[in-house]
TIBA-209881 format. One record per residue: residue in one letter; y, z, x of N, C-alpha, C, O in turn. Coordinates in nm, 3 decimals. Example, Ala and Ser with C-alpha at 12.3 -4.5 7.8 and 13.67 -1.06 7.14 Angstrom:
# TIBA-209881
+------+---------+---------+---------+---------+---------+---------+---------+---------+---------+---------+---------+---------+
| code |     n_y |     n_z |     n_x |    ca_y |    ca_z |    ca_x |     c_y |     c_z |     c_x |     o_y |     o_z |     o_x |
+------+---------+---------+---------+---------+---------+---------+---------+---------+---------+---------+---------+---------+
|    A |  -0.569 |   0.780 |   1.319 |  -0.450 |   0.780 |   1.230 |  -0.330 |   0.780 |   1.320 |  -0.332 |   0.846 |   1.424 |
|    S |  -0.225 |   0.708 |   1.285 |  -0.106 |   0.714 |   1.367 |   0.003 |   0.787 |   1.290 |   0.114 |   0.804 |   1.341 |
+------+---------+---------+---------+---------+---------+---------+---------+---------+---------+---------+---------+---------+
END
This chain:
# TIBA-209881
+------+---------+---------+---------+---------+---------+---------+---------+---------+---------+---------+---------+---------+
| code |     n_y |     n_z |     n_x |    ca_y |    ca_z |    ca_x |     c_y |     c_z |     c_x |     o_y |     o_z |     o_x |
+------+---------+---------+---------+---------+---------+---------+---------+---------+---------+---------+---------+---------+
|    X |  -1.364 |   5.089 |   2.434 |  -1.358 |   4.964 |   2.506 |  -1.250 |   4.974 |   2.613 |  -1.136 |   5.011 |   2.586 |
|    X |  -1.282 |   4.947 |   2.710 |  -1.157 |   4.918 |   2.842 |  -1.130 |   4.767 |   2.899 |  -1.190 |   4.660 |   2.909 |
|    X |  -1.037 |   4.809 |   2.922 |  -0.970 |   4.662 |   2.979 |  -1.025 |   4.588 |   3.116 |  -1.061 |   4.640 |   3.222 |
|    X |  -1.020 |   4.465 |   3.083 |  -1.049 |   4.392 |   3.170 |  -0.997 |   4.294 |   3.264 |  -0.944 |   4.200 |   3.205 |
|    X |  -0.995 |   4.284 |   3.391 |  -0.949 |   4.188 |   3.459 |  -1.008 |   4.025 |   3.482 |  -1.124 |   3.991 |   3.506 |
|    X |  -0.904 |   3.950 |   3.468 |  -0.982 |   3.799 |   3.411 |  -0.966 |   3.710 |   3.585 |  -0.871 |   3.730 |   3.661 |
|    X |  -1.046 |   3.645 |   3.604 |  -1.018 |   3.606 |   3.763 |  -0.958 |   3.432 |   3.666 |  -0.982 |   3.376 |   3.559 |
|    X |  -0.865 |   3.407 |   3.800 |  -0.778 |   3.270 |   3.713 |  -0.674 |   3.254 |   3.669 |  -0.615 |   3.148 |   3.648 |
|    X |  -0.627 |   3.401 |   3.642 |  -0.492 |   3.399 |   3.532 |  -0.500 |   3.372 |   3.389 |  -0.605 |   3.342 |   3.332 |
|    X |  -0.381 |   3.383 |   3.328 |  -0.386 |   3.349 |   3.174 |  -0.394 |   3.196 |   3.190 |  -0.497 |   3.170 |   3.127 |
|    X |  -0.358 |   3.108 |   3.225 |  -0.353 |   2.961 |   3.191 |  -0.516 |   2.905 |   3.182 |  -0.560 |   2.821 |   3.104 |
|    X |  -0.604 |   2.995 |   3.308 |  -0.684 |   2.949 |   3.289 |  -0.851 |   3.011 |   3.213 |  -0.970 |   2.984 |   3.228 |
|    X |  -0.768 |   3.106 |   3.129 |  -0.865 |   3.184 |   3.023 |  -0.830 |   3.192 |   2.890 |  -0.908 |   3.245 |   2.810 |
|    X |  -0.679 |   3.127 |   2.841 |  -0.689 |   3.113 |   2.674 |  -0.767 |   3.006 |   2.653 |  -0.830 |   3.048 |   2.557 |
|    X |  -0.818 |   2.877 |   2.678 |  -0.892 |   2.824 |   2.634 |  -1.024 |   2.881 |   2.586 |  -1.078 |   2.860 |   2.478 |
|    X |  -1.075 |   2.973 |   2.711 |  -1.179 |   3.047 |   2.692 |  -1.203 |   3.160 |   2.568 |  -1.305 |   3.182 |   2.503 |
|    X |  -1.102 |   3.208 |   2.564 |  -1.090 |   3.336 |   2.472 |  -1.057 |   3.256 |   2.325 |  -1.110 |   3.298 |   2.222 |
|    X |  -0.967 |   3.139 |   2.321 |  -0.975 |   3.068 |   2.215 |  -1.091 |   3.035 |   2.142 |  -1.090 |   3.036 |   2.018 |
|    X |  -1.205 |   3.001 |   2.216 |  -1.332 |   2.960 |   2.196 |  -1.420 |   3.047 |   2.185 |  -1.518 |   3.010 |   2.121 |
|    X |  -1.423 |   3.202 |   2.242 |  -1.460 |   3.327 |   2.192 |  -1.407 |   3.349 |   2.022 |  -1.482 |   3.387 |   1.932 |
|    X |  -1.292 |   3.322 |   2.010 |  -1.251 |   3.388 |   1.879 |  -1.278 |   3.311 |   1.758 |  -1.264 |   3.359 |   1.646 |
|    X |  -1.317 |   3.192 |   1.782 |  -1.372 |   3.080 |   1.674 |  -1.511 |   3.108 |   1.657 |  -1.557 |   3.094 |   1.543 |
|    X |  -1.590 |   3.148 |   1.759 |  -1.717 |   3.172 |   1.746 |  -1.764 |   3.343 |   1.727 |  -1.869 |   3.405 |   1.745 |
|    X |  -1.652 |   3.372 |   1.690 |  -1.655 |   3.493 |   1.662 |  -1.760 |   3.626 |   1.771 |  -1.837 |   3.711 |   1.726 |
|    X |  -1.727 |   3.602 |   1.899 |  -1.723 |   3.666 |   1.999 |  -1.653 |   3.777 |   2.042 |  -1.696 |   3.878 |   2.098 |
|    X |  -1.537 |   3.749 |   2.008 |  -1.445 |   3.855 |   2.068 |  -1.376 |   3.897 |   1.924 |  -1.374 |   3.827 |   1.823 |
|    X |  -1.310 |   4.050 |   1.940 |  -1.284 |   4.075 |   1.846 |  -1.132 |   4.058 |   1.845 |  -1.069 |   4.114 |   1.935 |
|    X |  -1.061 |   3.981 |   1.744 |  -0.891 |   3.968 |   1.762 |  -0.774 |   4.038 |   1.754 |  -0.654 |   4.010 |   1.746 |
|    X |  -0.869 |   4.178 |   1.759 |  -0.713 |   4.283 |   1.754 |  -0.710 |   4.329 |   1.968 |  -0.655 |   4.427 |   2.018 |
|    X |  -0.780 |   4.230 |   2.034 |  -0.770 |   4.259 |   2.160 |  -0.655 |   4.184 |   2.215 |  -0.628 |   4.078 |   2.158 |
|    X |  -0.576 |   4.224 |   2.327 |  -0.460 |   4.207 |   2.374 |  -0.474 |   4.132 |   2.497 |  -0.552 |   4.180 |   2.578 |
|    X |  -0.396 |   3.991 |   2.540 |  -0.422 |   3.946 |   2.648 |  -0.324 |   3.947 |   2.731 |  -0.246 |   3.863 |   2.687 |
|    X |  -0.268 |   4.008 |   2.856 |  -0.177 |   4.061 |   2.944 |  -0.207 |   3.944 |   3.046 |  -0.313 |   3.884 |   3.064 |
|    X |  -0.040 |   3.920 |   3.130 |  -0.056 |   3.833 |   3.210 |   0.119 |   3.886 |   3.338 |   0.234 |   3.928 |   3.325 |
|    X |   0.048 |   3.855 |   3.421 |   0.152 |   3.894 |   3.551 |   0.214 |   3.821 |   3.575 |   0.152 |   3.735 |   3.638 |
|    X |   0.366 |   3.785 |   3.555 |   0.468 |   3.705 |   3.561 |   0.467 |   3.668 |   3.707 |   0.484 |   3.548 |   3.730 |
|    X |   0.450 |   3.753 |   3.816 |   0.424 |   3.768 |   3.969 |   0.313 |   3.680 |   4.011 |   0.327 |   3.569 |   4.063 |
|    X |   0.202 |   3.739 |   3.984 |   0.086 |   3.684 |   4.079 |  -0.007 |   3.590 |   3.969 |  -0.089 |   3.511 |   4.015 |
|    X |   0.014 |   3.604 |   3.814 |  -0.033 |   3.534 |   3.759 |  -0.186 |   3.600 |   3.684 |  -0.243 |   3.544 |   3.591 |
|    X |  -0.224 |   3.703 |   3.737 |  -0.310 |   3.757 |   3.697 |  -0.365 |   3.813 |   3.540 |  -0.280 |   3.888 |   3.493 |
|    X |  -0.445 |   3.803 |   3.479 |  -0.450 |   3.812 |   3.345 |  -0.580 |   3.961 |   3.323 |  -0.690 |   3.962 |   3.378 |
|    X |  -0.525 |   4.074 |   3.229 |  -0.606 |   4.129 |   3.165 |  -0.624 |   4.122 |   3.016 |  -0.544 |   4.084 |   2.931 |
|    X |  -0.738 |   4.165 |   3.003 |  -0.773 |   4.169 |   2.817 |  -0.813 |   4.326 |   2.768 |  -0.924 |   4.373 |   2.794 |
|    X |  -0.748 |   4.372 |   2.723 |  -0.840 |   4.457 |   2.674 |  -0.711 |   4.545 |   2.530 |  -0.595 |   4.513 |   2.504 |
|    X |  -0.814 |   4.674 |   2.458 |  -0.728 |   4.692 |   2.338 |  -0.557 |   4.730 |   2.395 |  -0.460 |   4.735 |   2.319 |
|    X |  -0.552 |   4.749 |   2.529 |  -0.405 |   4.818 |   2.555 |  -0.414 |   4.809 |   2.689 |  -0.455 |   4.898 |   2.764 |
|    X |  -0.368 |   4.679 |   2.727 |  -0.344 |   4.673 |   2.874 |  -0.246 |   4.775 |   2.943 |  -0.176 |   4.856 |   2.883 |
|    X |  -0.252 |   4.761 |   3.054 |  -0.205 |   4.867 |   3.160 |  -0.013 |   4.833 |   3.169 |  -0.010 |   4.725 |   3.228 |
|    X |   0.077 |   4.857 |   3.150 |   0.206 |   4.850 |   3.189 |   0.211 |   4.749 |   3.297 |   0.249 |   4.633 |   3.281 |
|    X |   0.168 |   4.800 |   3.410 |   0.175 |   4.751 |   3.501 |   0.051 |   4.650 |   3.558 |  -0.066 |   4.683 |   3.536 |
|    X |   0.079 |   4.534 |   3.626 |  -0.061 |   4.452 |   3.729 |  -0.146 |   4.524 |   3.790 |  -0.096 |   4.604 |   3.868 |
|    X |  -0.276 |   4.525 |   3.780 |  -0.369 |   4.605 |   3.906 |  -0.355 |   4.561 |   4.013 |  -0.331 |   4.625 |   4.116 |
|    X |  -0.372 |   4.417 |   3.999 |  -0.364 |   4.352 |   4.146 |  -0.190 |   4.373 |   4.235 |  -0.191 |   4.414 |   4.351 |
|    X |  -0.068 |   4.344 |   4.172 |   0.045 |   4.328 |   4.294 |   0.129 |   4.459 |   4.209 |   0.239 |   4.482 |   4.258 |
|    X |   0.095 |   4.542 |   4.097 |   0.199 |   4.628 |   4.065 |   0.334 |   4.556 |   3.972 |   0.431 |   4.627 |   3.944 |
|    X |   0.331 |   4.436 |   3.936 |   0.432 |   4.403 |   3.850 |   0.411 |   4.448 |   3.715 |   0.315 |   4.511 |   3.670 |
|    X |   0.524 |   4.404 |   3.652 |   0.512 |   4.426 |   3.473 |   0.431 |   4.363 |   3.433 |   0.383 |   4.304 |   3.530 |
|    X |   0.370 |   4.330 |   3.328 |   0.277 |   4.269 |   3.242 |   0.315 |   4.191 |   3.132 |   0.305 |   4.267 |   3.036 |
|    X |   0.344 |   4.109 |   3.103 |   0.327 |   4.054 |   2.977 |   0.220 |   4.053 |   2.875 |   0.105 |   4.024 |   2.907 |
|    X |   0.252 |   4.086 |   2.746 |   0.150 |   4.075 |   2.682 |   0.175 |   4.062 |   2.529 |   0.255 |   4.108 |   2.448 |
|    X |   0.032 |   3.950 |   2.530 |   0.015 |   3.879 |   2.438 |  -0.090 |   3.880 |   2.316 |  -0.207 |   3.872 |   2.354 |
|    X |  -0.079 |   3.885 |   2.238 |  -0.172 |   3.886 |   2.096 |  -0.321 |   3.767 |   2.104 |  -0.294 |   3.679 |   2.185 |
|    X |  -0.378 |   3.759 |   2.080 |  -0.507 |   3.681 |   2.069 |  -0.568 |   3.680 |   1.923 |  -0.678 |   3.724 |   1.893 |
|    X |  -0.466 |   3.617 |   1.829 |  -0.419 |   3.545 |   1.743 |  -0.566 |   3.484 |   1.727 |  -0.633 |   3.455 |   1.825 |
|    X |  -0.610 |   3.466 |   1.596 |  -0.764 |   3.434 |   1.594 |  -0.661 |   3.255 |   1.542 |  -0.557 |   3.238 |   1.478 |
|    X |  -0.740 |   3.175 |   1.598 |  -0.718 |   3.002 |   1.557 |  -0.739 |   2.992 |   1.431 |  -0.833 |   3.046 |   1.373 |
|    X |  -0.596 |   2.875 |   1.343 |  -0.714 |   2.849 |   1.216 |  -0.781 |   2.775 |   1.221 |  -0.863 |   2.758 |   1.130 |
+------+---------+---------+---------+---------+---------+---------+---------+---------+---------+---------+---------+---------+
END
């Protein structure tokens, strides 16, 4: 599996991925990365260090299945 780039940013795709993981869509050992810079969000098992889009660091975050 490879990583993916989310158009929107993180603010406007945990809802989404929240609602993947309740309906058992997505699988929850996947990682959701977000660009402190430009805001940009990837998903995948091991995001990239760095942003594709501006080259910053990444943050990244767990996708924690809801109870």
């Amino acid at each position: 599996m490879e990583n993916v780039e989310l158009p929107g940013g993180y603010a406007r795709v945990t809802s989404l991925i929240r609602r993947a993981l309740q309906s058992g869509h997505l699988h929850p050992e996947l990682l959701l990365a977000e660009c402190s810079s430009c805001g940009a969000a990837v998903l995948g098992p091991q995001p990239p260090e760095r942003c594709p889009t501006c080259g910053w660091v990444l943050l990244v975050f767990g996708t924690e299945r809801p109870e």
